[in-house]
N, C-alpha and C positions, 0 to 999 in steps of 0.2 A: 504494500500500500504506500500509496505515495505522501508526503508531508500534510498537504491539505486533506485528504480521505480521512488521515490519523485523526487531524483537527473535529473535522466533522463526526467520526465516530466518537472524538472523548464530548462533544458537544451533547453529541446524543445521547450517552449515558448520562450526564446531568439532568436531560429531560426525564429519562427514565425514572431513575432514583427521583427527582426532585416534584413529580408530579403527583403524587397522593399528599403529601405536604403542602402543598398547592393547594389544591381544594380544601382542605383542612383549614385551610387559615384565608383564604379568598376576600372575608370583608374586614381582616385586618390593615389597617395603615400602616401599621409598623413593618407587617410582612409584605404589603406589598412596596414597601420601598426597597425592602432587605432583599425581595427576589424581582425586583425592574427589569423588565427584559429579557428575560428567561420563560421561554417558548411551553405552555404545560400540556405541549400534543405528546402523548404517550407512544412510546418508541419499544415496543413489548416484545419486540423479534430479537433483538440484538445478540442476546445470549446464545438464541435455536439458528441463528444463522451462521455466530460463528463455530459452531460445534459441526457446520457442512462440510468444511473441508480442513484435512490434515494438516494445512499453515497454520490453521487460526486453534491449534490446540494446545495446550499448557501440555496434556500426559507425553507428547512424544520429547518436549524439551527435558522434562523430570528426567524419565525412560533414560533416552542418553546420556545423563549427566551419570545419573544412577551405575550405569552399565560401564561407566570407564573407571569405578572401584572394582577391588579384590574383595575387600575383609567387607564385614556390616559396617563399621565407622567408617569407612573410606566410600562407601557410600553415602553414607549419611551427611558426609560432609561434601561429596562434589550437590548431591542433590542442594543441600542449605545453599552454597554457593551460585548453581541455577539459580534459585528463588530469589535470592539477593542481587543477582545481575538485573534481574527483571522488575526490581522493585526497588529496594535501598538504597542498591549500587553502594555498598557500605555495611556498616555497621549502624546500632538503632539510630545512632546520631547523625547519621552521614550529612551532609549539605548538599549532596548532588542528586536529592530527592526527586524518582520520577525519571530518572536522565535516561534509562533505556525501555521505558513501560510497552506492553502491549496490549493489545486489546484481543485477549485469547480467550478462548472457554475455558471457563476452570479460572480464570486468571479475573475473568469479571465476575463472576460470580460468588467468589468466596473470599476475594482479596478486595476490588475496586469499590463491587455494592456493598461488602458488611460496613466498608471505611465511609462510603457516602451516607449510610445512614444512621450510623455513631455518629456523624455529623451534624445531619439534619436533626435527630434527635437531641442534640444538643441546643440550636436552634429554634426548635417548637419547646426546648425547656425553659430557654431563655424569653420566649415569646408570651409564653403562659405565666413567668414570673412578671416581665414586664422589664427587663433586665438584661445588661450588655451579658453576652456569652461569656464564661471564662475562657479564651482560645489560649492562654499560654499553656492553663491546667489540661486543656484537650488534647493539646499539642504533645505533651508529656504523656497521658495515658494510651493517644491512638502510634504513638512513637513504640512503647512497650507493646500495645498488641499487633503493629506489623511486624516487631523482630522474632515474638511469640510463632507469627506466621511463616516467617521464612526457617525459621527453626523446627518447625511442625514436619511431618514424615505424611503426608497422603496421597495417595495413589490417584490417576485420573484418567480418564477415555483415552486412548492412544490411537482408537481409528475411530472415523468421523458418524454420527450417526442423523440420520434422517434423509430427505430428497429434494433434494435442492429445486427441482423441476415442480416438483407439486406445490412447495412452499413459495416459489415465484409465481406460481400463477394464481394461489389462492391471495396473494396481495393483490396482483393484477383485478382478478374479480371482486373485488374487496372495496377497492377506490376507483372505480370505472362505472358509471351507470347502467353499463350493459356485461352479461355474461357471455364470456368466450367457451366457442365448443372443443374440445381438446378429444383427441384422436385416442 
C-alpha cells in the first residue's frame, strides 16, 4: 500500500472505533468540539477485509519471526521483537512510537482497537465528569499495556480467510440503488 492508502486506512479506523462514541454523546458541546470533523460513517469491513489476503496478516509475520529460533526462548524472543518492530519500535518508552505500524489483521484488532478504545473510554470518562482527561496518566498506563502486548505469546491466522469476490460485491449491492446479477 502506498503512503496515502496507509493514510486513508489509519483515517478509517478512527471512524471505526470513534463512531458509537459519536452517537453516544451527539448533543454534547463539549464533545462535539472535542471530535470536529471526524466523519461518524461506520467503516465495519476493515478488519474482514484485511484478513483476505496473506499481506494484510499479523500470523504469517509472528510464524516467521517464531521459526528462525531453536530453543522456546529464542523464540519467544524473535517473536517479542516482530511485535515490537510493528509497534514500539522500542522499548515501552521508545519515542519512535508508530514508526513502522501496519494495518494487519490481528494487528487491528487486538493491538490498534483495544488502544483506540482505552482511549475513547477515557474521553467519554472525562466527558461525563465534565473534566480535562488525565493524558499524561493515560499515557503511562496505555505505554504499560502495549509492552504487556508485545511481550504476550499468541498465535494468529496464517492463511487468509473469506472471499474477497462475494464481499466486493455485496458492498457493491449494498450502496448502488440497483442489484447486480452475478453468474
Amino acid at each position: 500500500m502506498g503512503r496515502n492508502s496507509n493514510l486513508v486506512a489509519r483515517r478509517g479506523s478512527l471512524r471505526i472505533l470513534a463512531h458509537p462514541l459519536l452517537l453516544r454523546h451527539e448533543r454534547s458541546h463539549l464533545h462535539r468540539r472535542a471530535f470536529a470533523g471526524i466523519d461518524a460513517t461506520p467503516r465495519l469491513t476493515a478488519r474482514r477485509n484485511s484478513a483476505l489476503r496473506k499481506d494484510f496478516l499479523l500470523g504469517p509475520w509472528l510464524a516467521s519471526a517464531r521459526n528462525c529460533g531453536i530453543t522456546p526462548a529464542e523464540k519467544n524472543d524473535y517473536e517479542r521483537n516482530a511485535r515490537d518492530l510493528i509497534t514500539l519500535w522500542g522499548d515501552a518508552n521508545s519515542p519512535l512510537h508508530e514508526y513502522a505500524n501496519r494495518q494487519w489483521s490481528g494487528l487491528l484488532n487486538d493491538f490498534y482497537k483495544v488502544r483506540w478504545q482505552k482511549f475513547f473510554a477515557l474521553l467519554h470518562q472525562s466527558l461525563q465528569k465534565d473534566m480535562a482527561p488525565d493524558l499524561d496518566q493515560f499515557q503511562k498506563e496505555i505505554r504499560a499495556w502495549e509492552w504487556h502486548w508485545v511481550n504476550e505469546h499468541r498465535s494468529y491466522p496464517t492463511t487468509p480467510a473469506g472471499d474477497s469476490r462475494k464481499i466486493g460485491l455485496g458492498k457493491v449491492e449494498r450502496n448502488l440503488p440497483f442489484t447486480f446479477q452475478t453468474r
